[in-house]
C-alpha positions as a Python dict, from the first residue, in 0.01 Angstrom:
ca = {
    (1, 'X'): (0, 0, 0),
    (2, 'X'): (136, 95, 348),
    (3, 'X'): (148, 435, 468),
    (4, 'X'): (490, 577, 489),
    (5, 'X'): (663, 581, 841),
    (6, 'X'): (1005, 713, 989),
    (7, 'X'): (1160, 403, 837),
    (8, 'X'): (1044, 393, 485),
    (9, 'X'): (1031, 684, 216),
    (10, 'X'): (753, 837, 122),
    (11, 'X'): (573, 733, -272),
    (12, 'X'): (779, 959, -495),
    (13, 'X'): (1070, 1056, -275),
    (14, 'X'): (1381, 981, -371),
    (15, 'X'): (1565, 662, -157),
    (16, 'X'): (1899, 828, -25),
    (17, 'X'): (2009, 481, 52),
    (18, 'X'): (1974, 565, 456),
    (19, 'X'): (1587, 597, 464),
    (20, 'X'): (1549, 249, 618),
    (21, 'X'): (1758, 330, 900),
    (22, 'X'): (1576, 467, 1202),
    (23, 'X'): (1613, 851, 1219),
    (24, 'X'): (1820, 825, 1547),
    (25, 'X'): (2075, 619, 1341),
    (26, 'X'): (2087, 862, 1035),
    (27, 'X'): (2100, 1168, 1230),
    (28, 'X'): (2364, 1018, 1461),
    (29, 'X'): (2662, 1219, 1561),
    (30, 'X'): (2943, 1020, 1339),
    (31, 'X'): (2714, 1155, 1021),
    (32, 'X'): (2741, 1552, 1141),
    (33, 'X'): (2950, 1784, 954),
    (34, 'X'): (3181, 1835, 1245),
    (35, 'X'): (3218, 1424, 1334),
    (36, 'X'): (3360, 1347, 972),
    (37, 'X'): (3592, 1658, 1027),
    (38, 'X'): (3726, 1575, 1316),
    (39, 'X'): (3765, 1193, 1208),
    (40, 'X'): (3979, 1319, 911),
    (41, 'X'): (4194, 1521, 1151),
    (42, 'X'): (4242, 1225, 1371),
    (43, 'X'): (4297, 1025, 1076),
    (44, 'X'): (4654, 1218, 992),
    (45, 'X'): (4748, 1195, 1325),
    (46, 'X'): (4706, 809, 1364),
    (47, 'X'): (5027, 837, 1105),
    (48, 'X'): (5235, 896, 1377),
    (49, 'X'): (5077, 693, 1692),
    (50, 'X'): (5109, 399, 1517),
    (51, 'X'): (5510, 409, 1473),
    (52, 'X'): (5548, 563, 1865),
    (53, 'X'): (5340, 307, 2009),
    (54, 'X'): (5547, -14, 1854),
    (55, 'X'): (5873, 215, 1964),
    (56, 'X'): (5760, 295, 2328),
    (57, 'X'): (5684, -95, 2357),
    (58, 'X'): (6022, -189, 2203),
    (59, 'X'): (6229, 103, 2473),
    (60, 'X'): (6020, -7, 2769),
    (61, 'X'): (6210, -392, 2695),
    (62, 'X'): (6570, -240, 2738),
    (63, 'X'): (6742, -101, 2988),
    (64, 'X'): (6677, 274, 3073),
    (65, 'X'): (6935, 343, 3308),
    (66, 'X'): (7348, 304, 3364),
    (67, 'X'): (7530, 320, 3665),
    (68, 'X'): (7798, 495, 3743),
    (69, 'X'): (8096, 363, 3905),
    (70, 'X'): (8462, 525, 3956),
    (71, 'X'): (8737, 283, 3823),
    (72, 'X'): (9085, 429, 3882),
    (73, 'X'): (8908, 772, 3914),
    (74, 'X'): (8750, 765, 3641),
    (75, 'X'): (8364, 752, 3605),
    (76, 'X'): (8321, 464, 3388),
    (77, 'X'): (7910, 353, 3270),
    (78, 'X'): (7823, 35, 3378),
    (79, 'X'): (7472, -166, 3279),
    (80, 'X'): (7353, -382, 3563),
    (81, 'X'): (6993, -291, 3574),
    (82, 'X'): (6761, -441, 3287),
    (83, 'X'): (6440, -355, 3181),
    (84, 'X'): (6138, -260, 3304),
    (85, 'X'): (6039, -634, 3398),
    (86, 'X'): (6342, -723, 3545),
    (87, 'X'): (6409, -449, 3763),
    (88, 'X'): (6014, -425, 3883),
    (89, 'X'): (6081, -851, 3970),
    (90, 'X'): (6423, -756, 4136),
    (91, 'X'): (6362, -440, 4315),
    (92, 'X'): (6044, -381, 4531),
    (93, 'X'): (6066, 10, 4528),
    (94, 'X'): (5705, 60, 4375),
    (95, 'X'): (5855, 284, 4075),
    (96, 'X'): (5932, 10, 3816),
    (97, 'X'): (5561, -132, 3883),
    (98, 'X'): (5455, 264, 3836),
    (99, 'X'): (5677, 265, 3509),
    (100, 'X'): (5516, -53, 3394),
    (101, 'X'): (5177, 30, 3443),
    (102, 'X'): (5273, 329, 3284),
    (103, 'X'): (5381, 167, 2974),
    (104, 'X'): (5136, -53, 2949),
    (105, 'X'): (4879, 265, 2953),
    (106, 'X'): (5071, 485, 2732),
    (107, 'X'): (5092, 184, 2423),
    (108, 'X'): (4717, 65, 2521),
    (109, 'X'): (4613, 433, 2454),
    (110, 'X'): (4805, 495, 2181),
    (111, 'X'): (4700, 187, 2007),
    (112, 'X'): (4349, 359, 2063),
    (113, 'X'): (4438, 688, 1927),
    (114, 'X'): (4533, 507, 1620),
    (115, 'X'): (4139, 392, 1531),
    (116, 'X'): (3909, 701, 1602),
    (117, 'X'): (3980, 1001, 1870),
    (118, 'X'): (3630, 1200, 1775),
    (119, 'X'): (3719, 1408, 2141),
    (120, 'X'): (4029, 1562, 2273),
    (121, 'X'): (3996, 1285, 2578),
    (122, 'X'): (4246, 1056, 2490),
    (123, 'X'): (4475, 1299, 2339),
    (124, 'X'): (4475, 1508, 2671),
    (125, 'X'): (4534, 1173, 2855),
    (126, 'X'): (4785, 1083, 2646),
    (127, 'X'): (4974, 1416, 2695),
    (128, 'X'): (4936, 1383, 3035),
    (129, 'X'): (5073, 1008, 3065),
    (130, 'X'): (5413, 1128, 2838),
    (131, 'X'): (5456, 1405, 3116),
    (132, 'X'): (5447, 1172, 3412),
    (133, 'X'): (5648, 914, 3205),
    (134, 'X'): (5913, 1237, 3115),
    (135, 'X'): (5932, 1346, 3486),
    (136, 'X'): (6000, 981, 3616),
    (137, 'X'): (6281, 963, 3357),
    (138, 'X'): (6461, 1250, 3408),
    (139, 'X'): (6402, 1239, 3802),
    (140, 'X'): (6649, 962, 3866),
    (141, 'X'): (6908, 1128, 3618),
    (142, 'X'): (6908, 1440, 3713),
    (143, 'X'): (6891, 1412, 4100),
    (144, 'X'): (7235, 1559, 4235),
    (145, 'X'): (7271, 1228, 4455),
    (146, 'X'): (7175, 967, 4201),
    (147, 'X'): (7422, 667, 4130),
    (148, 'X'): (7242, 617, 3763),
    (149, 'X'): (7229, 814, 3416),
    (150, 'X'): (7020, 688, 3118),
    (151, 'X'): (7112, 469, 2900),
    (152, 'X'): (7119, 540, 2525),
    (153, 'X'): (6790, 384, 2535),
    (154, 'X'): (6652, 591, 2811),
    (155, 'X'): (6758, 857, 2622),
    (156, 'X'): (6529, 790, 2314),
    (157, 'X'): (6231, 635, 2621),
    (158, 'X'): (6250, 1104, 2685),
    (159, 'X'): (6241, 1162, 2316),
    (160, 'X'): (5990, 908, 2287),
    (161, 'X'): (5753, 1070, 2594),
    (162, 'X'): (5824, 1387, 2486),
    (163, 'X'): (5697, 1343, 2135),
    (164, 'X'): (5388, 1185, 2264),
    (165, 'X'): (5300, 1510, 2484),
    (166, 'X'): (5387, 1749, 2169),
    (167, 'X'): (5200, 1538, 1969),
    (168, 'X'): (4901, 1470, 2237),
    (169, 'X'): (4880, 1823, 2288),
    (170, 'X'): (4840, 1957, 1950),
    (171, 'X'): (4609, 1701, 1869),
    (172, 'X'): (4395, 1821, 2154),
    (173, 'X'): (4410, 2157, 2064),
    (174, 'X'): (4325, 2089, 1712),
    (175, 'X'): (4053, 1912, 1759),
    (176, 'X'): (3923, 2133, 1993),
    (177, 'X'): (3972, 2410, 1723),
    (178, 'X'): (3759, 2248, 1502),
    (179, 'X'): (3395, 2330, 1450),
    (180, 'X'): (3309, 2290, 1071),
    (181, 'X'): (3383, 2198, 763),
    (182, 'X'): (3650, 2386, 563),
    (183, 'X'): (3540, 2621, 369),
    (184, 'X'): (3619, 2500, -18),
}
């Protein structure tokens, strides 16, 4: 008989069903008290990544913005901008490549934060994309000189950023917060 290494169990222990895996493997961090803990907590908040990632992909395809034009003194809301793509292909003004790239990140990394998040990295980044994304929004509407105001769908493109730096923000804090198990 061979004598018993790292790998193997001892004759007479009990086989925990990991013994064969080297010890670096079965003292890993994703088998600590505090990984599965924090995997559960990311866990509930994939719920609601998921459903903001498919609707920040589907408000980046419409148009954000109206302008504003006077007909017979009145201020009537005209769409003659379109998308994202089409205004990045028709204007050169470096903003609609900004808000596509920014798109692009925010849905990559929420796609992300809907497998694992173990660290409050992607949250924070997350959080921090929505806030760029909000104040690029609002900066063109709410600029005393500006010819444009958002469209219904630019309207829900804020709602939509602003839930995702709520929600990327609490998520970082939480899992900061945590440290062990709950206590049953």
């Amino acid at each position: 008989m061979t004598a018993p290494t790292a790998a193997t169990p001892a004759a007479g222990e009990p086989f925990d069903g990991r013994s064969w895996l080297p010890r670096s493997v079965r003292d890993s961090y994703a088998q600590r008290p505090i990984a599965r803990r924090r995997t559960e907590v990311s866990r509930w908040y994939a719920r609601f990544y998921a459903p903001l990632a498919v609707v920040g992909s589907v408000v980046g395809l419409m148009p954000l913005y109206d302008r504003v034009v006077t007909i017979d003194d009145r201020p009537v809301r005209v769409t003659v901008d379109g998308n994202l793509l089409s205004t990045a292909a028709a204007y050169d003004d470096g903003f609609s490549e900004i808000g596509l790239v920014l798109l692009a990140s925010l849905v990559g990394l929420l796609v992300r934060a809907c497998v694992r998040v173990s660290t409050p990295t992607i949250p924070v980044a997350l959080a921090s994309l929505a806030a760029l994304a909000l104040f690029l929004l609002l900066l063109f509407d709410l600029h005393p000189d500006s010819q444009v105001a958002l469209s219904s769908a630019g309207i829900g493109a804020v709602v939509v950023a602003a839930w995702i730096l709520v929600l990327g923000v609490v998520h970082a804090v939480h899992l900061g917060r945590v440290t062990v198990e709950p206590s049953e």
